[in-house]
ZAMARGU-4260 file (C-alpha; in steps of 0.2 Angstrom, whole numbers, plus 5000, padded with zeros to 4 digits):
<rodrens>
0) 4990/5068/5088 | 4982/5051/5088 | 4969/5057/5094 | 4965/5067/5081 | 4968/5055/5069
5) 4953/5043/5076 | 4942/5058/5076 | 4945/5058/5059 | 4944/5036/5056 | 4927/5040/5068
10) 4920/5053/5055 | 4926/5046/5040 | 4916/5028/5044 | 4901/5040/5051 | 4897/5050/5037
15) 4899/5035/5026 | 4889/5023/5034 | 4875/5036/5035 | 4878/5042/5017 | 4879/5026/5009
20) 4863/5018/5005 | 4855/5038/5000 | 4870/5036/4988 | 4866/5018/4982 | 4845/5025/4981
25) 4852/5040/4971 | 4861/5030/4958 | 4846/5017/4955 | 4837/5032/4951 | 4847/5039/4937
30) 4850/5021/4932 | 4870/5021/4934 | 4870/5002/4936 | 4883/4991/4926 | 4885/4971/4926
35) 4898/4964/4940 | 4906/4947/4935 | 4890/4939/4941 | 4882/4948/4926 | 4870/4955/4941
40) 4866/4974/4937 | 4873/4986/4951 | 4876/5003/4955 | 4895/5008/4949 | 4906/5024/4953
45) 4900/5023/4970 | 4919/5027/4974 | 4918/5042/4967 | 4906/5048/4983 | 4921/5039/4996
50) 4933/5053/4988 | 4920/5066/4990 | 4919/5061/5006 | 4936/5060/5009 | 4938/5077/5002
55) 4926/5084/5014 | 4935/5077/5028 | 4952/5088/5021 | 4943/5103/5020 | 4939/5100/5039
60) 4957/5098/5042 | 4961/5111/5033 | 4948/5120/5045 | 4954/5115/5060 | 4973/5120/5055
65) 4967/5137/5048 | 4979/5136/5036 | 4980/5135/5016 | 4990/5118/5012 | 4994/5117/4996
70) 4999/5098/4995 | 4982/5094/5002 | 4972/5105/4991 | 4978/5097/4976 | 4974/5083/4984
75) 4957/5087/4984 | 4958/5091/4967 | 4964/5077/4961 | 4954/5064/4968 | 4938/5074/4962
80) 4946/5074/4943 | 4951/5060/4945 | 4937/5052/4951 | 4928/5060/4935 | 4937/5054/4920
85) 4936/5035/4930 | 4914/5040/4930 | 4918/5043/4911 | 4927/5027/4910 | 4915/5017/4918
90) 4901/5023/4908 | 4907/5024/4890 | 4924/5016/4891 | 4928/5002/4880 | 4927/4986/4893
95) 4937/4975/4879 | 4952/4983/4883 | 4962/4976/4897 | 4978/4982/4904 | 4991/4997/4901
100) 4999/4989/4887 | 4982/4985/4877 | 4977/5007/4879 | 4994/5011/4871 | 4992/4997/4859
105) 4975/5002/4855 | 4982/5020/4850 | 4993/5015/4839 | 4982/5003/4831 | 4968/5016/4830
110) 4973/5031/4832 | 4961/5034/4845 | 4964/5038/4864 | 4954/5028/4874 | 4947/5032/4890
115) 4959/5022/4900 | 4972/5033/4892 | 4965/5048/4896 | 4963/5041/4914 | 4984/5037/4913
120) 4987/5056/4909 | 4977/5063/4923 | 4984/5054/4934 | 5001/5056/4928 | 4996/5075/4927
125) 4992/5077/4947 | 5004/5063/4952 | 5016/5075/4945 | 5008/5089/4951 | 5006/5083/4971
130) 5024/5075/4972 | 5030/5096/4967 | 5026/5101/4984 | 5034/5085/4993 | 5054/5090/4989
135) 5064/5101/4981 | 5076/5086/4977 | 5073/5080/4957 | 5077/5064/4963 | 5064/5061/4977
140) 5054/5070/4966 | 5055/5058/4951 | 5053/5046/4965 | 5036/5051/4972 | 5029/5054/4955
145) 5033/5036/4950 | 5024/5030/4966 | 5009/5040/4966 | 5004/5036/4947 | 5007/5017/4950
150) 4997/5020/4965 | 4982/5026/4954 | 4981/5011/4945 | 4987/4997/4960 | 4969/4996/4967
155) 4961/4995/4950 | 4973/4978/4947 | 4962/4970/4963 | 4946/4977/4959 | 4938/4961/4949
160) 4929/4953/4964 | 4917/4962/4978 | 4926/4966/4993 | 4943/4964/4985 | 4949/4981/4983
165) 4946/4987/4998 | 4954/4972/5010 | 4969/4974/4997 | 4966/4995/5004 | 4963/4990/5021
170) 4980/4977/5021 | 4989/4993/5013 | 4986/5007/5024 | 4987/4998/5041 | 5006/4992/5034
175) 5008/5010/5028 | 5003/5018/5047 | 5016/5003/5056 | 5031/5007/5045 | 5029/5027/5042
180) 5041/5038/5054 | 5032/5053/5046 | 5014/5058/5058 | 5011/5073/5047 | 4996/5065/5036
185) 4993/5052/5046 | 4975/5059/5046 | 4975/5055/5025 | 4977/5036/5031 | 4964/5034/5048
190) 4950/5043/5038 | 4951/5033/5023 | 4952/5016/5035 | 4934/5022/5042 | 4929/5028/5025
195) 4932/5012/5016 | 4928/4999/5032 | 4910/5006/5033 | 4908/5003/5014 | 4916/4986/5013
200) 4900/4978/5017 | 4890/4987/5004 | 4905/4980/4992 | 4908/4963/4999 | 4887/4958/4997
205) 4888/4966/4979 | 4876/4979/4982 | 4889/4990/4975 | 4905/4994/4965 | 4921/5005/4964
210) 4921/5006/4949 | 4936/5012/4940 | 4931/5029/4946 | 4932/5024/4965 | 4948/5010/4964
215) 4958/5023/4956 | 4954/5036/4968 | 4959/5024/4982 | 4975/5021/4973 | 4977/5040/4970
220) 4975/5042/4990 | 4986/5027/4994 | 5000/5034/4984 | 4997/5052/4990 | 5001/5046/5007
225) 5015/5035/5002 | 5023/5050/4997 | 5024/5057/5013 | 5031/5042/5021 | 5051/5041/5029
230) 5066/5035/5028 | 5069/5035/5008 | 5073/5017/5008 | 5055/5011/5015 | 5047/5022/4995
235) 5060/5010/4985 | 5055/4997/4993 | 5035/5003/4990 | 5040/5006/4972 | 5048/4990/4969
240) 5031/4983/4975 | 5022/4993/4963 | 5032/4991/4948 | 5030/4972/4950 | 5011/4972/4952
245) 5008/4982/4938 | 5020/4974/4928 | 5013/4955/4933 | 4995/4961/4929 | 5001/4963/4910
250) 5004/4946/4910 | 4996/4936/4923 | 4977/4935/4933 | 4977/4940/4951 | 4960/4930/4951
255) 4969/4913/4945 | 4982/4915/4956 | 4972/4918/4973 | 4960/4905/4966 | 4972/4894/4964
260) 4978/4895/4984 | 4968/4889/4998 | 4973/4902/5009 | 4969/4917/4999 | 4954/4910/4992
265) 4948/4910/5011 | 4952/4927/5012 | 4946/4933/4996 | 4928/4925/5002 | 4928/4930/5018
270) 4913/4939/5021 | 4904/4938/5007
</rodrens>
């Protein structure tokens, strides 16, 4: 089984590392560039093509098993929808609005849904959706739906400098893989690992960006594979984590605070 879960961290960096700069050419064509915090234009979304890629790689899987899983076709599903409204987002969405709290204030205020909203009912939708076909137990069920829709939005907390995202993704999963008694979807983890190492370079020297489309994709994946980890005890823990990001980003800057420490602030440079 390990085996074939590094055929699939192999493939998942190959295709990437091939596909990559034609993606990057084929977004300075349409001119799908946005300012990074440098105010230097960049091709965004280019996340969006890691879930495509990513969803390729399951339809192999699903290939090799000759069988139709229904977990991991709604999977597919869900990162490509997902990654969509996140396209929308980045395009047209309203930049001034920061944060969970400032969407749902912005309703109210306005009477408007903002794209960010929109983006929180998707992904509540197929968090929902996905965490059906994990359990027949409401509990557990309640459970992995809370963790896959924090999920979506846990990447997207990191994603303010180049490079950022995807250590914070890389840190995740390989913690995810040591402390997971369940191999089943192991192969969710090792492909995304080669997927988002042969981008990180394209990411870390600014060439391009995630956008909300891709760090909410990685999240989506993230928390599709946290729900597929055991014992019970090891998701509370993962949603504790959750909850107090998300809740810390309403009110505090990730970027002040790693700024503000030596040691992250070596990390959070490293290689660019």
């Amino acid at each position: 089984m390990l085996i074939y879960d590094f055929l699939f961290l192999f493939l998942g960096f190959f295709i990437t590392f091939i596909l990559m700069p034609n993606i990057l050419v084929f977004l300075r064509k349409i001119n799908f560039f946005e300012k990074n915090y440098n105010n230097i234009l960049i091709p965004i979304s280019t996340g969006f093509f890691l879930g495509l890629i990513e969803s390729f790689l399951c339809v192999i899987h699903l290939i090799v098993l000759r069988e139709m899983d229904i977990f991991i076709i709604i999977f597919i599903f869900g990162m490509v929808i997902i990654g969509i409204v996140g396209i929308i987002d980045d395009k047209f969405g309203n930049k001034k609005i920061k944060g969970i709290r400032n969407h749902i204030l912005y309703f109210f205020k306005k009477g408007k849904i903002s794209t960010g909203i929109a983006k929180a009912f998707v992904g509540v939708f197929f968090s929902t959706l996905i965490s059906l076909f994990t359990t027949n137990n409401e509990i557990t069920f309640v459970l992995n739906s809370i963790i896959v829709a924090l999920s979506i939005n846990y990447i997207n907390l990191f994603d303010l400098r180049p490079g950022r995202s995807i250590k914070i993704s890389i840190l995740t999963l390989f913690v995810a893989l040591i402390i997971s008694q369940n191999k089943e979807y192991n192969f969710i983890a090792y492909s995304t690992l080669g997927i988002i190492s042969a981008y990180l370079p394209f990411d870390l020297k600014g060439k391009a960006m995630l956008g909300d489309s891709g760090s909410n994709i990685l999240g989506f994946i993230l928390g599709t594979y946290f729900i597929t980890i055991q014992p019970i005890y090891i998701k509370n823990i993962i949603l504790f984590i959750l909850i107090l990001s998300n809740t810390m980003a309403e009110f505090f800057s990730f970027s002040t605070i790693i700024n503000n420490n030596k040691v992250l602030k070596y990390l959070d440079d490293l290689g660019r």
